[in-house]
Backbone as CSV, one residue per row, in Angstrom:
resi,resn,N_x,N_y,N_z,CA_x,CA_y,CA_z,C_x,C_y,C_z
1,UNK,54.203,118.182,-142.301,55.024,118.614,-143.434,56.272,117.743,-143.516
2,UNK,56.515,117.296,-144.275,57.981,116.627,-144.795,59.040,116.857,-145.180
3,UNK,60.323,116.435,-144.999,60.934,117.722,-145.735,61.432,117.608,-147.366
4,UNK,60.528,117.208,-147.830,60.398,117.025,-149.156,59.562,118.752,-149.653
5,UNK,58.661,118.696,-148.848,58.105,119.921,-149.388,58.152,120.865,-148.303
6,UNK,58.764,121.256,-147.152,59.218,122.221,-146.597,59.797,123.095,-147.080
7,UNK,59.397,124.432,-146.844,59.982,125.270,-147.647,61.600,125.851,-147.602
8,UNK,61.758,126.390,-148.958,62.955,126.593,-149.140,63.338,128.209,-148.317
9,UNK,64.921,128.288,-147.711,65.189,129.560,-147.101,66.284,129.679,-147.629
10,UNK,66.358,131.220,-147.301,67.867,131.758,-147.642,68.445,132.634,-146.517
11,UNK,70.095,132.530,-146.325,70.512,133.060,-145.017,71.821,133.904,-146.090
12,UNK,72.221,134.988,-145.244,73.229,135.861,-145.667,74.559,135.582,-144.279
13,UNK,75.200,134.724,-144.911,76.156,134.511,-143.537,77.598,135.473,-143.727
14,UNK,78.830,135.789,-143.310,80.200,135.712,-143.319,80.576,134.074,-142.658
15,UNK,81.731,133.533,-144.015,81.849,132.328,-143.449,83.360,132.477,-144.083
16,UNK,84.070,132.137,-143.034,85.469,132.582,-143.273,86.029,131.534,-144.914
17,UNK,87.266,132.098,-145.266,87.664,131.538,-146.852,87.970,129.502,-146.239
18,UNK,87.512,129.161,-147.830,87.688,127.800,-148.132,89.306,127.926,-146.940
19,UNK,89.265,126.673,-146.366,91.376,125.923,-146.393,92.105,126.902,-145.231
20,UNK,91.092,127.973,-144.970,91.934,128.618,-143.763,92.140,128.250,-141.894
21,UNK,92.656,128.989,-141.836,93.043,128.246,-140.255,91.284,127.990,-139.436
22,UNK,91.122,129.431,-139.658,89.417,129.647,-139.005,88.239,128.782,-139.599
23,UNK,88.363,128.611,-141.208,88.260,127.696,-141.331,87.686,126.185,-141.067
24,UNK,88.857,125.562,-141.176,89.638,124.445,-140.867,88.952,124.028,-139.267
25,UNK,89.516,124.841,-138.240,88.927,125.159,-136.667,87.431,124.810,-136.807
26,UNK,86.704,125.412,-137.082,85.313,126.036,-137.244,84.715,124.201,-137.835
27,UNK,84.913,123.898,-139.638,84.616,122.949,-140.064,85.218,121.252,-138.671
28,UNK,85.889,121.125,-138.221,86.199,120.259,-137.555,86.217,119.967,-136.088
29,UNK,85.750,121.308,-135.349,84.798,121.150,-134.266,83.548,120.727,-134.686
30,UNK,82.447,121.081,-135.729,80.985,120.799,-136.617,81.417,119.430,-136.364
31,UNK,82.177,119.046,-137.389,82.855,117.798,-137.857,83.023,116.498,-137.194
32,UNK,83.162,116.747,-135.984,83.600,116.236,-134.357,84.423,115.312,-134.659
33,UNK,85.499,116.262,-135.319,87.116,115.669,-135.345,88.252,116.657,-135.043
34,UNK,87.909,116.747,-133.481,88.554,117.406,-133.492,90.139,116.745,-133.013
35,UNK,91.183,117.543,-132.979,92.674,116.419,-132.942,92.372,116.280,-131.093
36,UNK,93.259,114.720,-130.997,93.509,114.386,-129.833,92.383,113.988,-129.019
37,UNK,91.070,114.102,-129.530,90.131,113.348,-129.144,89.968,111.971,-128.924
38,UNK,89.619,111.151,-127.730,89.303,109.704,-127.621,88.320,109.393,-128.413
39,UNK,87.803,108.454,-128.979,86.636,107.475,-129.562,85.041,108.207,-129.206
40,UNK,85.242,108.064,-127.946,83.851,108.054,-127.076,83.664,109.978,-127.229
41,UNK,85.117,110.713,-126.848,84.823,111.843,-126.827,84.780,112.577,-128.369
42,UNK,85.081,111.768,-129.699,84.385,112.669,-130.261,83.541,112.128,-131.241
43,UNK,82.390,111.263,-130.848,81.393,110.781,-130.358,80.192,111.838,-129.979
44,UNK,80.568,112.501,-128.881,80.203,113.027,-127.841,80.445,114.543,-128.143
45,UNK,80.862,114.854,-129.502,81.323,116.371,-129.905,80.579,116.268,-131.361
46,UNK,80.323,115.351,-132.038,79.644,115.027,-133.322,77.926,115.414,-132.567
47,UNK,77.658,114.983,-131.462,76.356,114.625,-130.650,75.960,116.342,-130.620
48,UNK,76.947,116.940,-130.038,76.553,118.219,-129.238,76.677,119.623,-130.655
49,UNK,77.774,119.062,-131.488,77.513,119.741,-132.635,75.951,119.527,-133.964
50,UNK,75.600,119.070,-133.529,74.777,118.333,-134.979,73.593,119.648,-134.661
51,UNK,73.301,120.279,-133.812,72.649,121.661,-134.391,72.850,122.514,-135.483
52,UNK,74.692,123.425,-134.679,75.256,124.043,-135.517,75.499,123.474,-137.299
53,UNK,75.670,122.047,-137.100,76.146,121.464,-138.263,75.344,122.011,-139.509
54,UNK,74.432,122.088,-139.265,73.350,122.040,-140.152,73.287,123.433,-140.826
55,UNK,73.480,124.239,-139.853,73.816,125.836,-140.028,75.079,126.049,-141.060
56,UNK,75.911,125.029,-140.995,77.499,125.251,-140.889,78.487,126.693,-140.181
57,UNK,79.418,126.395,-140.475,80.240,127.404,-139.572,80.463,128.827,-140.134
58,UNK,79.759,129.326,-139.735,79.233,131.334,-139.917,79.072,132.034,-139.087
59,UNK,78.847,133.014,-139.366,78.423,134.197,-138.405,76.889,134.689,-139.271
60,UNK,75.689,134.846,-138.399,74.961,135.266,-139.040,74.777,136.859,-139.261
61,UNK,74.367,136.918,-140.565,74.522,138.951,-141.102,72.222,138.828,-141.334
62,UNK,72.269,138.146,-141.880,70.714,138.025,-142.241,70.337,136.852,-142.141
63,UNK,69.187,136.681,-140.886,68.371,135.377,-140.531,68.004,134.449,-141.660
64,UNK,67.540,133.421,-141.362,67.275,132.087,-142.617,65.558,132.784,-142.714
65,UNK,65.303,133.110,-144.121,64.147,133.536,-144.013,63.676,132.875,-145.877
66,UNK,62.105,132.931,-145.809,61.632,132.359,-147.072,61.483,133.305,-147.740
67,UNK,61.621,133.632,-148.933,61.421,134.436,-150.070,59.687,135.165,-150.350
68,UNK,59.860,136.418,-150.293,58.401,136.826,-150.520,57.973,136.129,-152.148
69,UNK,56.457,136.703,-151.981,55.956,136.258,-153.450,56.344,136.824,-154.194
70,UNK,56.769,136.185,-155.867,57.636,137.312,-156.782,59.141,137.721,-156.934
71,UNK,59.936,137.281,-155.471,61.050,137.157,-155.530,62.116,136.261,-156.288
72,UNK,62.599,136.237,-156.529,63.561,135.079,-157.129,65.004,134.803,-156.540
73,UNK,65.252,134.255,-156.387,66.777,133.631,-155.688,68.001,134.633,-156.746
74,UNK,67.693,135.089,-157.911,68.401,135.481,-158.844,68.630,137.145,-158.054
75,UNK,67.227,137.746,-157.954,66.974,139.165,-157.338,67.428,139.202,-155.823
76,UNK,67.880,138.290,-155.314,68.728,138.127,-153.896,70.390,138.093,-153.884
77,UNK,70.504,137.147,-154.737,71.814,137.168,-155.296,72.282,138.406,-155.712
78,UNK,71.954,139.146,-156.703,71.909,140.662,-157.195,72.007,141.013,-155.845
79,UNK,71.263,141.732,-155.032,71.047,142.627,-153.870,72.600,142.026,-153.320
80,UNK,72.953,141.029,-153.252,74.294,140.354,-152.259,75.298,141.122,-152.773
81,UNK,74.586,141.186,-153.975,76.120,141.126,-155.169,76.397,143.284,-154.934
82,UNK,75.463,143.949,-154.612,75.473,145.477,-154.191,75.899,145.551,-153.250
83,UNK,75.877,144.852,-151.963,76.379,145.346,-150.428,77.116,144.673,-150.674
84,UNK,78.352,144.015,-151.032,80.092,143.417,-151.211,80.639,144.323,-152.189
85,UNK,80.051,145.020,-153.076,80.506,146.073,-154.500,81.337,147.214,-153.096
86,UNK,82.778,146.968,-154.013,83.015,148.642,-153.301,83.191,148.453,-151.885
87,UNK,83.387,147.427,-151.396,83.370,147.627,-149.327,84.631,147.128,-149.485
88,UNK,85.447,147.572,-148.509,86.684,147.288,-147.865,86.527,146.239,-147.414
89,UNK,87.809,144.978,-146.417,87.580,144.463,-145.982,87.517,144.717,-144.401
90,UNK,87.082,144.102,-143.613,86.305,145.074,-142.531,87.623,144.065,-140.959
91,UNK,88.216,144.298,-140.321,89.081,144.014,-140.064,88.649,144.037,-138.140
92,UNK,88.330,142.896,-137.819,87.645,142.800,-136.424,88.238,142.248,-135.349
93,UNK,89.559,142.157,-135.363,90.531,141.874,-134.599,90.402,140.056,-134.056
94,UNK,91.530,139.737,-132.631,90.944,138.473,-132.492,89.988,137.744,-131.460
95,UNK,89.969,136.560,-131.768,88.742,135.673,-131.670,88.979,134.977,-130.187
96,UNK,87.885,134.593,-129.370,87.867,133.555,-128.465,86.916,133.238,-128.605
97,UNK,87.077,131.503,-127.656,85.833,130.969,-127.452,85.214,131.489,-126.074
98,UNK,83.678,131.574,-126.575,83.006,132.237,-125.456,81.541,131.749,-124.988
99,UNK,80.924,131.859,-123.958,79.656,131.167,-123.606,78.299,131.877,-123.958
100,UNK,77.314,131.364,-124.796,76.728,132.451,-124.776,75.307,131.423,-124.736
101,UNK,74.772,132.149,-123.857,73.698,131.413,-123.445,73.722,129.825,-123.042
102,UNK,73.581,129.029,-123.876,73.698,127.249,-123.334,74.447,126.672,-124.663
103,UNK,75.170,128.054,-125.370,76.169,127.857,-126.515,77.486,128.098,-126.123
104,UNK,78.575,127.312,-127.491,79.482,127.919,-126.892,79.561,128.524,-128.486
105,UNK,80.990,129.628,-128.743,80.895,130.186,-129.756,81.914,130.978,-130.305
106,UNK,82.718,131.215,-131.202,83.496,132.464,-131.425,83.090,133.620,-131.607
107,UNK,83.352,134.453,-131.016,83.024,136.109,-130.611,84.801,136.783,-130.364
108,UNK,84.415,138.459,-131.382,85.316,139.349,-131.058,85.402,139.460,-129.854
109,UNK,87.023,139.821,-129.438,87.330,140.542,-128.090,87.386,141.693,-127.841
110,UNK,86.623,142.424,-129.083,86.406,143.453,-128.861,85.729,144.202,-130.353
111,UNK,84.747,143.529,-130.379,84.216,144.159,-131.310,83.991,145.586,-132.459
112,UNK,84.553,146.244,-133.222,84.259,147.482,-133.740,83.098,147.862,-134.038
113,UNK,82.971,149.041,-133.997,81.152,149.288,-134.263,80.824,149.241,-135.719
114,UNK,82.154,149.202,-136.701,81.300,148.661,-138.338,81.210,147.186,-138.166
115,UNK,81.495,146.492,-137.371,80.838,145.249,-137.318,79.321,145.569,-137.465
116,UNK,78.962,145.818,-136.683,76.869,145.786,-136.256,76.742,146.964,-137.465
117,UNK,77.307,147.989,-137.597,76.799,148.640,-139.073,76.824,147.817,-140.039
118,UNK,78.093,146.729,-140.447,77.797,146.091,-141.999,76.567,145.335,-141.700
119,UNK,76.014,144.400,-140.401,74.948,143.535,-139.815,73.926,144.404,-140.504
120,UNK,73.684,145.622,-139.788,72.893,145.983,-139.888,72.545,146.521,-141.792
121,UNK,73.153,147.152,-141.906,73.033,146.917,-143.341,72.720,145.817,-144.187
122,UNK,73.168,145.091,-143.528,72.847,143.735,-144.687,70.699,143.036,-143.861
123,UNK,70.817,143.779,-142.894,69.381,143.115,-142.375,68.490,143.974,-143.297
124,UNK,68.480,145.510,-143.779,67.878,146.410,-144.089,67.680,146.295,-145.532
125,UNK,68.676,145.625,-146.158,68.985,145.698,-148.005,68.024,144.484,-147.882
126,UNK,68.653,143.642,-147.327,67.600,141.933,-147.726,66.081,141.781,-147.191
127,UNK,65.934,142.428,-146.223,64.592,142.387,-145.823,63.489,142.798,-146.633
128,UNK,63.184,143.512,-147.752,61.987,143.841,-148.924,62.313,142.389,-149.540
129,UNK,62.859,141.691,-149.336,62.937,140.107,-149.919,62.654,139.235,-149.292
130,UNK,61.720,139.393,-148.219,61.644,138.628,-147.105,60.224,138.485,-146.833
131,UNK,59.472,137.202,-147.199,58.253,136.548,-146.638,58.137,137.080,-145.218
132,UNK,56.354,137.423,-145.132,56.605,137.972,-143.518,56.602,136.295,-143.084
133,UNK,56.113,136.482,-141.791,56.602,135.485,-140.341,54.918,134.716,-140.453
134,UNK,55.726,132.715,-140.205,54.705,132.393,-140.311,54.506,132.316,-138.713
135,UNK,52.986,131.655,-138.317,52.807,131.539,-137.199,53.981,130.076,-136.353
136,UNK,54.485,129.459,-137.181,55.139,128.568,-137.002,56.420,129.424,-136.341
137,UNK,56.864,129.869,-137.687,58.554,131.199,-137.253,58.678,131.853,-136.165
138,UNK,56.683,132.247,-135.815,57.249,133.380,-135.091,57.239,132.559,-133.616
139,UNK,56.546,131.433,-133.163,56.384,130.616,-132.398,58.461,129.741,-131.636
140,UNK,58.863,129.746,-133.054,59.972,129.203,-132.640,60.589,130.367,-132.040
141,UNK,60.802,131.696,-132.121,61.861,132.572,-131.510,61.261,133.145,-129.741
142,UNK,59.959,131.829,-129.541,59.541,132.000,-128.239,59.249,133.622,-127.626
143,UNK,58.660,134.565,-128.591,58.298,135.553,-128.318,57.621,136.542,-126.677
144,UNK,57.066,135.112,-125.680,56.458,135.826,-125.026,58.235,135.896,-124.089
145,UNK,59.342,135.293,-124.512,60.447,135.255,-123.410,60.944,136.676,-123.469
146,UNK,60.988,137.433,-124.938,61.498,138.267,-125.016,61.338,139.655,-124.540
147,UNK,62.071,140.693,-124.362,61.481,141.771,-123.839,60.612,142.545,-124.905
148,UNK,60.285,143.734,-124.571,59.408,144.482,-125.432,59.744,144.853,-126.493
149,UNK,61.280,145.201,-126.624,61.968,145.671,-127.891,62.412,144.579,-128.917
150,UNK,62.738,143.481,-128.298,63.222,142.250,-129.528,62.038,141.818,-129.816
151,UNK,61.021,141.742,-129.135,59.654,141.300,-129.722,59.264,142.429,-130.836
152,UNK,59.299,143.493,-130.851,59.211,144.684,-132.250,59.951,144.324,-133.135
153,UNK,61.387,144.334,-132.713,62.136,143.469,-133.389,61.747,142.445,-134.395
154,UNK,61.391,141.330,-133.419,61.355,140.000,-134.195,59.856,140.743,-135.907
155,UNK,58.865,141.061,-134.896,58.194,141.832,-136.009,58.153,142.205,-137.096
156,UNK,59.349,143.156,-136.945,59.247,144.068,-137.717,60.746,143.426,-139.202
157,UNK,61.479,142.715,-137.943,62.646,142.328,-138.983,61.991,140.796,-139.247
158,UNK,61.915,140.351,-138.604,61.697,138.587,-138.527,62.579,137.984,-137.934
159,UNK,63.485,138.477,-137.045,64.782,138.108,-136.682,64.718,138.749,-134.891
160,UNK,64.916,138.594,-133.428,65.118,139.521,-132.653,66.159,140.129,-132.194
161,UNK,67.376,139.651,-133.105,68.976,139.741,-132.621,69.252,140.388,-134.068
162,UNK,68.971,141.663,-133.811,69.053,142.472,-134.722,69.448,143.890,-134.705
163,UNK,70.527,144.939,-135.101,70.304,145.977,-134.933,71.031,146.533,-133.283
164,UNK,70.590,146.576,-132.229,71.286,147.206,-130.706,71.326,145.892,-130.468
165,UNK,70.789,144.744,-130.813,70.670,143.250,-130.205,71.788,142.034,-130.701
166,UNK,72.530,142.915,-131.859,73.034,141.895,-133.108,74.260,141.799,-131.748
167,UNK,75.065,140.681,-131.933,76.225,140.337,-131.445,77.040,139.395,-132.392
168,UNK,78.230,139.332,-133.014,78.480,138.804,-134.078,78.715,137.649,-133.328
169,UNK,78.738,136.358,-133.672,79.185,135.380,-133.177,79.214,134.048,-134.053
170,UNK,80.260,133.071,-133.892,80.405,131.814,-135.001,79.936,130.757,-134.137
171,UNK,78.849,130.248,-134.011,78.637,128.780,-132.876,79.168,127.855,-133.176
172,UNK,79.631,126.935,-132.376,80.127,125.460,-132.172,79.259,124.782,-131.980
173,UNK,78.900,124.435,-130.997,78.390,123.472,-129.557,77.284,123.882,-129.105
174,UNK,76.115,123.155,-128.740,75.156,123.727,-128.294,73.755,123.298,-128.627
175,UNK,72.761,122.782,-127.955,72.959,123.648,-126.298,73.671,122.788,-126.079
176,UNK,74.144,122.919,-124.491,74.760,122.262,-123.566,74.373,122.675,-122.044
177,UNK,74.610,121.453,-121.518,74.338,121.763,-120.029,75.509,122.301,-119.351
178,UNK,75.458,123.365,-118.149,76.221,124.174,-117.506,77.551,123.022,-117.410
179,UNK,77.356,122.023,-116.998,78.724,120.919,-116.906,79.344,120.831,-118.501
180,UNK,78.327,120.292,-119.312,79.300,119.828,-120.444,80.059,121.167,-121.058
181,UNK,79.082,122.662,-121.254,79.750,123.935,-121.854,80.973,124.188,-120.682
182,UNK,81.063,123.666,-119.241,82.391,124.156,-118.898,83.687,123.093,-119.219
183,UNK,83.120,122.054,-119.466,84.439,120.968,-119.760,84.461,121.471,-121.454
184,UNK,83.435,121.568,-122.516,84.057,121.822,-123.576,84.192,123.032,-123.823
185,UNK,84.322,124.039,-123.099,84.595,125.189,-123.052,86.443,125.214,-122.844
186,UNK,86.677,124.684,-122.241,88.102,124.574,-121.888,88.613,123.873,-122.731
187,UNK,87.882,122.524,-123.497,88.744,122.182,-124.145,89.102,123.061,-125.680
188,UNK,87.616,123.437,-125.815,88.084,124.057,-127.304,88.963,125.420,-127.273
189,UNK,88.498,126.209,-125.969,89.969,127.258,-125.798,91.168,126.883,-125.870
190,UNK,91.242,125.632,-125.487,92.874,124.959,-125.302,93.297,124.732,-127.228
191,UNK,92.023,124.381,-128.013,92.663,123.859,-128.869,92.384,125.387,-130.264
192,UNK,91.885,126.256,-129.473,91.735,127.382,-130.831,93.516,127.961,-130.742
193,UNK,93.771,127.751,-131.610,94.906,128.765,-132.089,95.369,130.198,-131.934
194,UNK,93.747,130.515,-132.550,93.312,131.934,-132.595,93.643,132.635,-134.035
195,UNK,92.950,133.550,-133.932,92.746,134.098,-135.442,92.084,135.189,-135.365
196,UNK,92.870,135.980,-135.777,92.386,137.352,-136.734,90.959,137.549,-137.574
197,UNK,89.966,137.946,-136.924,88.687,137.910,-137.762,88.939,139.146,-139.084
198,UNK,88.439,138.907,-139.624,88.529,139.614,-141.326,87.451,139.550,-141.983
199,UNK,86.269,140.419,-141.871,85.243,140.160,-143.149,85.513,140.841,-144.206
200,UNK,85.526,139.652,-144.944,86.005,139.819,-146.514,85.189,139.267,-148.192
201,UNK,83.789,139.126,-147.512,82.982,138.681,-148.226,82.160,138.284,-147.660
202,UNK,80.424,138.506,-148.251,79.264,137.799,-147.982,79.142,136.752,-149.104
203,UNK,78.350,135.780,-147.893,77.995,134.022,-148.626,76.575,134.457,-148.490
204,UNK,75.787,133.982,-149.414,74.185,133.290,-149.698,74.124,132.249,-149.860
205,UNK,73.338,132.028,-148.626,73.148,130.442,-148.508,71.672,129.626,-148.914
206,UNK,71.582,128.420,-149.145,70.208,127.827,-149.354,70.018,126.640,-148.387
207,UNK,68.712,126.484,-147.662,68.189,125.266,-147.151,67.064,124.983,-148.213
208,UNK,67.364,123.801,-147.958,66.312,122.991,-149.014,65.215,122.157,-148.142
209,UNK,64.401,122.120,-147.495,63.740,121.186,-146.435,64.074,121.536,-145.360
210,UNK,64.527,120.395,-144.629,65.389,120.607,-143.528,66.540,120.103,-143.800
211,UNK,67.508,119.827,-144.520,68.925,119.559,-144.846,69.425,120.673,-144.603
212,UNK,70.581,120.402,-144.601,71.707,121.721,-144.266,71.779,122.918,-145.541
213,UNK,72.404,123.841,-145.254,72.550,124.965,-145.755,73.603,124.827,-146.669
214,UNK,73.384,125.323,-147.936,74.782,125.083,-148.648,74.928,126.524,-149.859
215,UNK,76.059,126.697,-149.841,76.393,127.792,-150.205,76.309,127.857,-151.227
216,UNK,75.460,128.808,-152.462,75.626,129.195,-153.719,76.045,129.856,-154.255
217,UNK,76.852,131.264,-153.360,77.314,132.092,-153.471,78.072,133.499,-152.725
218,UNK,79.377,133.171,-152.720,79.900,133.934,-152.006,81.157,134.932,-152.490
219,UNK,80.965,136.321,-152.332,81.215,137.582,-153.106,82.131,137.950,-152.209
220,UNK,83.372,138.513,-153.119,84.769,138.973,-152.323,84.143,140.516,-152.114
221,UNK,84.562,141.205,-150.975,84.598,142.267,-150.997,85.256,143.122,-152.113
222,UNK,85.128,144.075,-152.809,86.099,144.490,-154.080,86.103,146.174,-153.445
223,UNK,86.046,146.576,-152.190,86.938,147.839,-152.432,88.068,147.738,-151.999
């Protein structure tokens, strides 16, 4: 397959506002510009980002998934446009960088539990819009690693970090080996600022092939 005709997906991210500090942070770690970097080292941060890049800098609410038959990108948009109607903005205190698995990543320091309720909500509204799992999909989330419940999971949602499993998190870096996540682990703690997490709107995103994800639409919270 090529990615000329690879199919098209759609992801439901929180991706903090255009120009802000989090931002700014987020786009230029991807970026691998980050300040005060040597030549070679950000080089060597462009290298280790070019996963995430592609993702861009979010938190995922609903996995990258293909559109059932009959759906339309229009009837997704709509559904986006119902779960942002009327919600507060959801106020999740602040941020560090943290290790998570052979990632590194921004994660609450303390998460609230309407965090994983809005998650979860937004997995439950978008999912009747959701192509089941090809044998390809379900192959990549390496199913036999998982335990018994994220494998139902992956199933039943298409996703296995879902629901008791969701953990909000913004990736950087990654993978990385135990050496490089502890040297850039330190450095990017040294250089986050820090910031006040705030969800204040869902983004709908599009992949086209395999190119990156780009945003078509993203809805302010209005309660």
């Amino acid at each position: 397959m090529t990615e000329t005709d690879a199919p098209i997906r759609y992801a439901l991210y929180f991706t903090p506002p255009a120009g802000s500090d989090l931002a700014r942070f987020g786009d230029s770690v991807l970026g691998g510009t980050l300040p005060g970097l040597a030549p070679d080292e950000a080089a060597a941060l462009a290298a280790l980002s070019a996963g995430p890049r592609i993702y861009g800098f979010h938190a995922t609410l609903k996995a990258p998934m293909r559109l059932a038959p009959g759906v339309t990108e229009a009837d997704l948009a709509a559904s986006c446009r119902l779960l942002a109607a009327h919600r507060a903005p959801l106020r999740a205190g602040p941020l560090r960088v943290a290790r998570l698995g052979a990632y590194l990543a921004l994660v609450p320091e303390a998460a609230p539990p309407a965090l994983a309720l809005l998650a979860a909500e937004c997995v439950a509204a978008l999912d009747p819009f959701r192509a089941p799992l090809s044998e390809a999909e379900r192959s990549k989330r390496r199913p036999a690693r998982l335990d018994p419940r994220r494998r139902a999971l992956l199933e039943r949602w298409g996703y296995p970090d879902v629901f008791e499993a969701f953990r909000f998190h913004m990736t950087l870096l990654g993978p990385l080996t135990p050496e490089a996540q502890e040297s850039w682990h330190g450095r990017l703690s040294r250089a986050f600022a820090g910031s006040d997490l705030v969800i204040d709107a869902l983004t709908l995103l599009r992949q086209a092939g395999r190119g990156p994800f780009r945003e078509i639409l993203r809805v302010p919270f209005s309660g």
